[in-house]
C-alpha positions in Angstrom: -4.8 -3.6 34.6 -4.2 -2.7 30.9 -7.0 -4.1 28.6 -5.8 -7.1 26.5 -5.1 -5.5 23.2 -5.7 -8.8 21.5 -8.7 -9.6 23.5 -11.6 -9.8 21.1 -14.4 -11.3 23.4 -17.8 -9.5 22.8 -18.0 -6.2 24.9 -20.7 -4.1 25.5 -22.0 -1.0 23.3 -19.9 2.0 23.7 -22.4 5.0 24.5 -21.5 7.8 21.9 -21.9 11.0 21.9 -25.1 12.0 20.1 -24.3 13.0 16.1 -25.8 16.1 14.5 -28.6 15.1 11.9 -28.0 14.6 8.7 -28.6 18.4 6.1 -31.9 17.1 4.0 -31.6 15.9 0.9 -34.2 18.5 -1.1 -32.8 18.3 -4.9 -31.3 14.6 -5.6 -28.3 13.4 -5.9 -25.3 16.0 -6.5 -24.3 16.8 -10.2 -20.6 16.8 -8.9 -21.1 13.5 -7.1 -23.1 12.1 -10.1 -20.3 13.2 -12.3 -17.4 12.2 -10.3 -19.1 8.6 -10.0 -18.9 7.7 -13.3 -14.9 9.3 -13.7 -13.8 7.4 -11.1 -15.5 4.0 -12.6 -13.6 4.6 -16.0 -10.5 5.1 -13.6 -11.3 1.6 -12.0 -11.9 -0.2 -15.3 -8.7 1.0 -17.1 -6.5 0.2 -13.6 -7.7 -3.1 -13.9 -6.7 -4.0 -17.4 -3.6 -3.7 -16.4 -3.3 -5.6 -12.8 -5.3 -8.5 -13.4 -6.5 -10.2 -10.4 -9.2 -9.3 -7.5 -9.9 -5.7 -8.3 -10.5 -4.9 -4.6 -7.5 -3.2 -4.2 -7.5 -1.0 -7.0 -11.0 0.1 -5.8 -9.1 1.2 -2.1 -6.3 2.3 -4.0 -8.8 4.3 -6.3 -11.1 5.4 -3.1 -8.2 6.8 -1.3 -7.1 8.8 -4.0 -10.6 10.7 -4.8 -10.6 11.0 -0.7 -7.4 13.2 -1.4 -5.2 10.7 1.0 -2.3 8.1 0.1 -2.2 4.7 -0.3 0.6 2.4 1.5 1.2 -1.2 -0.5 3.1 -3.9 1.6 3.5 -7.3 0.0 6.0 -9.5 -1.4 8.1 -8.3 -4.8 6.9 -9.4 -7.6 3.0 -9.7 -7.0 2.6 -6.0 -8.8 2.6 -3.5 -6.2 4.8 -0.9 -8.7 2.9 -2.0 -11.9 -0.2 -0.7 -10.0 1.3 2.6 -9.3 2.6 3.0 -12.6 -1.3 2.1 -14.1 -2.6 4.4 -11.4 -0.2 7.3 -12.8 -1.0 7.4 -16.6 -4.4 7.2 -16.0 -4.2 10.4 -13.5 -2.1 12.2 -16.1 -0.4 15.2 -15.2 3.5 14.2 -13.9 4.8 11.4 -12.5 7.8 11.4 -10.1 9.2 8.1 -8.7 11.8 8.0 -6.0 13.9 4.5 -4.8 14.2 3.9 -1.1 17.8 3.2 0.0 20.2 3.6 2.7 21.8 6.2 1.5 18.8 8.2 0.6 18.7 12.0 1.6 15.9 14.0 2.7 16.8 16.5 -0.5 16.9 13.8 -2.9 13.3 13.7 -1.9 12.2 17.6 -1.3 14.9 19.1 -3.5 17.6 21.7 -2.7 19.2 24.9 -3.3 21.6 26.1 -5.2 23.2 29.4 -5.7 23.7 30.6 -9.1 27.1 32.8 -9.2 25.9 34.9 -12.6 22.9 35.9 -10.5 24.2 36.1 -7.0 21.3 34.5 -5.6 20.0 31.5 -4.3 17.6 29.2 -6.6 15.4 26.2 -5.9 15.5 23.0 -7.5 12.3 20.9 -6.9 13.0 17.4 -6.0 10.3 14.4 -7.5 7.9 15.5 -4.8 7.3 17.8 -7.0 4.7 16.1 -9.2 0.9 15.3 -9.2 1.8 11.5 -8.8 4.3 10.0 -6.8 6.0 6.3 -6.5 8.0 5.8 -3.5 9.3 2.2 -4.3 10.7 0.6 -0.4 9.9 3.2 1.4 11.1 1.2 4.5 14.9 1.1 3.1 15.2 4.7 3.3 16.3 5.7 7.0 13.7 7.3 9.5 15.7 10.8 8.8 14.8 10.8 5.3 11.2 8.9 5.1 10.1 12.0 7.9 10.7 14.2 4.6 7.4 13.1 3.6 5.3 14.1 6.7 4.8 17.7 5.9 4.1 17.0 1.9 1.6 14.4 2.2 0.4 16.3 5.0 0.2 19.9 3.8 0.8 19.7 0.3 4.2 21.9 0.8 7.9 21.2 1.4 10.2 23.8 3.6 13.5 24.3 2.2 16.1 26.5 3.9 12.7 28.5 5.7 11.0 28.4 2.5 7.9 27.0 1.9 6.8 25.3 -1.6 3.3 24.3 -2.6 3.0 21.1 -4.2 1.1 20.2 -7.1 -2.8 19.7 -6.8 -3.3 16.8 -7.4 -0.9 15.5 -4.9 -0.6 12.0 -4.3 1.9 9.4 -3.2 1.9 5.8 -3.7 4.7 4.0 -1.7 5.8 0.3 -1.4 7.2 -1.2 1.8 8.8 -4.9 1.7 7.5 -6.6 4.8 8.2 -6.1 8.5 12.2 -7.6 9.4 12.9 -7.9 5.9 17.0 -7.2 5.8 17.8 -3.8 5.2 14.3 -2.1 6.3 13.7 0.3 8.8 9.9 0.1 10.6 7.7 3.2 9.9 6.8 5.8 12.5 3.9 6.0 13.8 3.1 9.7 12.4 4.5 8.2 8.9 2.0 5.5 8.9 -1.0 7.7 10.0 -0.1 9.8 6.7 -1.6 7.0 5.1 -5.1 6.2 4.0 -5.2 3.2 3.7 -2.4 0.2 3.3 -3.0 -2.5 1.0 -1.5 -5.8 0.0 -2.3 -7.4 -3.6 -1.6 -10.9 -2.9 -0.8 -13.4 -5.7 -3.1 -12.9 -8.8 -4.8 -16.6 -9.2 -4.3 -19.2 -11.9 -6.7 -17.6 -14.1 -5.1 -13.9 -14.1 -1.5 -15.8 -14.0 -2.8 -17.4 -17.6 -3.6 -14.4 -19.1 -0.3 -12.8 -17.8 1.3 -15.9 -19.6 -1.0 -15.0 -23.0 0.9 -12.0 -23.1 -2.0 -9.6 -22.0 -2.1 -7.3 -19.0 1.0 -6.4 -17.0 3.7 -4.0 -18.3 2.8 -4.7 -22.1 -0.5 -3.2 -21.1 0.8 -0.2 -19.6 1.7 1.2 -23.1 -2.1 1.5 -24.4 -3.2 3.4 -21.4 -3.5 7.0 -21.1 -5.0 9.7 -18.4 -8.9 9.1 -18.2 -9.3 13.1 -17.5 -7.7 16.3 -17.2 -6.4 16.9 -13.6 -8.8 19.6 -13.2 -11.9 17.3 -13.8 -9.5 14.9 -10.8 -9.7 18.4 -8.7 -14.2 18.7 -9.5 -13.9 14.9 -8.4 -12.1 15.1 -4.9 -14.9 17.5 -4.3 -17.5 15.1 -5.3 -15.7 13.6 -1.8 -17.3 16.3 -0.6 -20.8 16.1 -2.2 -21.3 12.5 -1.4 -24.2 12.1 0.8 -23.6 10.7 4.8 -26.6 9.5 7.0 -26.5 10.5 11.0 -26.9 6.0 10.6 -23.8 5.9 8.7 -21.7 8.6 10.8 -23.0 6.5 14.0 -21.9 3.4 12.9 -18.8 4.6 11.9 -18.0 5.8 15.6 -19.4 2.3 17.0 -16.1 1.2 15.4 -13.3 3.9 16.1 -14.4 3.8 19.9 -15.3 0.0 20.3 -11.3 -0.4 18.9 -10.2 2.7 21.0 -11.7 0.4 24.3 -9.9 -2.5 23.1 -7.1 -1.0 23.0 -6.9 1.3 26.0 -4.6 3.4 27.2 -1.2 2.2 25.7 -2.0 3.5 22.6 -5.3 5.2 20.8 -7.0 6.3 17.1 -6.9 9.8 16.4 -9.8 12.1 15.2 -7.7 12.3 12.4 -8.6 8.2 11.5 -12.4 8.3 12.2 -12.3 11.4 9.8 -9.9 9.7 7.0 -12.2 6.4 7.8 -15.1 8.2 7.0 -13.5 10.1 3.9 -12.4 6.9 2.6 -15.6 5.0 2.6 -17.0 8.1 0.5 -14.8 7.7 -1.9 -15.4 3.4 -1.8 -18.9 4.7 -2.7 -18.1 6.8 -5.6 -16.1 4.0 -6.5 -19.5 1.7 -6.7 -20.7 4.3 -8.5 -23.0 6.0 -6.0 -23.4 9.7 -4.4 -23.8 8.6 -0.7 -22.4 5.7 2.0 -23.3 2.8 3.0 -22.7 1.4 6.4 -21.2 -1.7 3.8 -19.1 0.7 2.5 -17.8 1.5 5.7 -17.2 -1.7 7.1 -15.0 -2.7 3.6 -12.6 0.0 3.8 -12.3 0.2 7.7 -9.5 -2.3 8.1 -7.3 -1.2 5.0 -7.8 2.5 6.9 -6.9 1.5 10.0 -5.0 -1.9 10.7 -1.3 0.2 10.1 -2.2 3.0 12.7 -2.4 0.4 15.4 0.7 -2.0 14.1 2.5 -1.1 17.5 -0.4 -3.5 19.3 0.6 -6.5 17.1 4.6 -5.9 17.1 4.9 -4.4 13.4 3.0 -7.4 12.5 0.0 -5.6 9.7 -1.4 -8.9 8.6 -2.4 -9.7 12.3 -2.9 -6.1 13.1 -5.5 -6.3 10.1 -7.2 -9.6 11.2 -7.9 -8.5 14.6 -9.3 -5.6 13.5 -11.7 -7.6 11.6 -12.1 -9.7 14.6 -13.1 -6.5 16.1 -15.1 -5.1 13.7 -17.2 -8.3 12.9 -18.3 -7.7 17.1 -20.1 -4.2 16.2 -23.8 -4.4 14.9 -23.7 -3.6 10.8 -27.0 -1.1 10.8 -29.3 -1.5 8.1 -28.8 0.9 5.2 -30.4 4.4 5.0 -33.7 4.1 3.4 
């Protein structure tokens, strides 16, 4: 019999595989990651003058991006889901593409086509808005299945195929896409290899009295957007990915991190699974969380914040397209697994 997917009642430990120790740490902390750190704080500061509210999700959003992944927002309209993206864009700098999900939408209105030039006899490219460091997908889910799998190889592999021929993408590369909630009219549910493209997936939630009343004052919100600018160059963005890469990760940390993956993978079973790909993006993502808090090495806390925004939409297909129940059972889940002390 099939293990309840559902079924959260307390299991026993899930023997691991032992985990390579842990490279000393001989000179302090890394002048990348110390660096990066405090980049990425000025990014979190000058996001949040704009969407007022709980900053938690600008700290994901922010965390996913320095992790060198994409961030999936579903919610309902009008809570600031594309306001965020726009905030996130002019601080990045460099360009800013934005595409509108429709019907009708085309897999070339997304990649870009082309078209041959009779003075030259020849055949020349024309990028489509992929084609930029920063890019807003507003409703993904009312584009059609053909047309959203036009993003799988860019957020992917950085690159678009046209006609046989592959393009490299800007670096930095990152999307930022919207999707209206599951059944809404006109939608079409993502695929499973769409939604593991994704870092993480977010939802903002209304804003609180207090925000709403300074949204009302006239500060924050769109106005806002006009007195922001990029916090760097996108080659400092490019030193602070690989502050990613610096950050510091205890054999503690990377153990408790595959407690998780394989205590869900057993509640699961065999009807569907988590990749490699999602214990590495997991683990990617809380590094960036802790540049985020301004640190050059993960926490086991940091792991267990991001760990349901990075996995609840890989394992939607448990919960029938349902992410808000996908994302409290994996809390449910999560909360079963011993929290290790933190590194000393």
């Amino acid at each position: 019999m099939e293990p309840d997917p559902l079924n959260t009642e307390p299991m026993a430990p899930v023997p691991l595989a032992p985990v390579p120790p842990a490279p000393p740490v001989t000179s302090g902390p890394s002048t990348t990651a110390v660096s990066a750190a405090g980049t990425v704080s000025r990014l979190v500061d000058q996001a949040g003058s704009v969407l007022l509210g709980d900053p938690t999700p600008i700290r994901l959003a922010v965390a996913a991006f320095v992790a060198g992944g994409h961030v999936l927002f579903e919610d309902t309209p009008g809570v600031g889901k594309t306001l965020l993206a726009k905030a996130l864009a002019r601080s990045l700098g460099g360009s800013f593409g934005r595409v509108q999900g429709t019907a009708d939408l085309l897999p070339s209105d997304l990649t870009g086509v082309s078209i041959y030039d009779d003075d030259t006899r020849s055949w020349n490219f024309r990028p489509g808005p992929l084609f930029n460091n920063v890019v807003l997908v507003d409703e993904l889910n009312r584009a059609t299945p053909r047309t959203q799998s036009a993003l799988l190889e860019a957020m992917a592999e950085r690159q678009v195929t046209v006609d046989g021929v592959s393009h490299p993408l800007p670096d930095p590369f990152f999307v930022v896409a919207t999707q209206n909630p599951q059944g809404d009219l006109g939608t079409f549910p993502l695929v499973a290899g769409q939604r593991d493209r994704f870092s993480v997936s977010l939802s903002l939630g209304q804003p609180g009295r207090a925000a709403e009343l300074v949204l009302l004052s006239g500060r924050g919100g769109e106005p806002a957007l006009e007195g922001i600018g990029p916090v760097a160059e996108l080659d400092v963005w490019q030193q602070t990915r690989a502050g990613v890469e610096a950050t510091f990760v205890h054999e503690t940390v990377a153990t408790y991190t595959l407690d998780l993956i394989d205590t869900l993978r057993s509640r699961l079973g065999r009807t569907m699974t988590l990749s490699t790909r999602s214990a590495l993006m997991l683990l990617r993502v809380a590094k960036g969380y802790g540049l985020v808090q301004g640190r050059t090495f993960v926490t086991p806390d940091d792991v267990q914040t991001v760990v349901v925004p990075a996995l609840a939409h890989r394992i939607i297909d448990a919960t029938n397209g349902d992410l808000p129940t996908a994302r409290s059972w994996v809390a449910d889940v999560v909360s079963s697994v011993r929290v290790p002390p933190a590194p000393g």
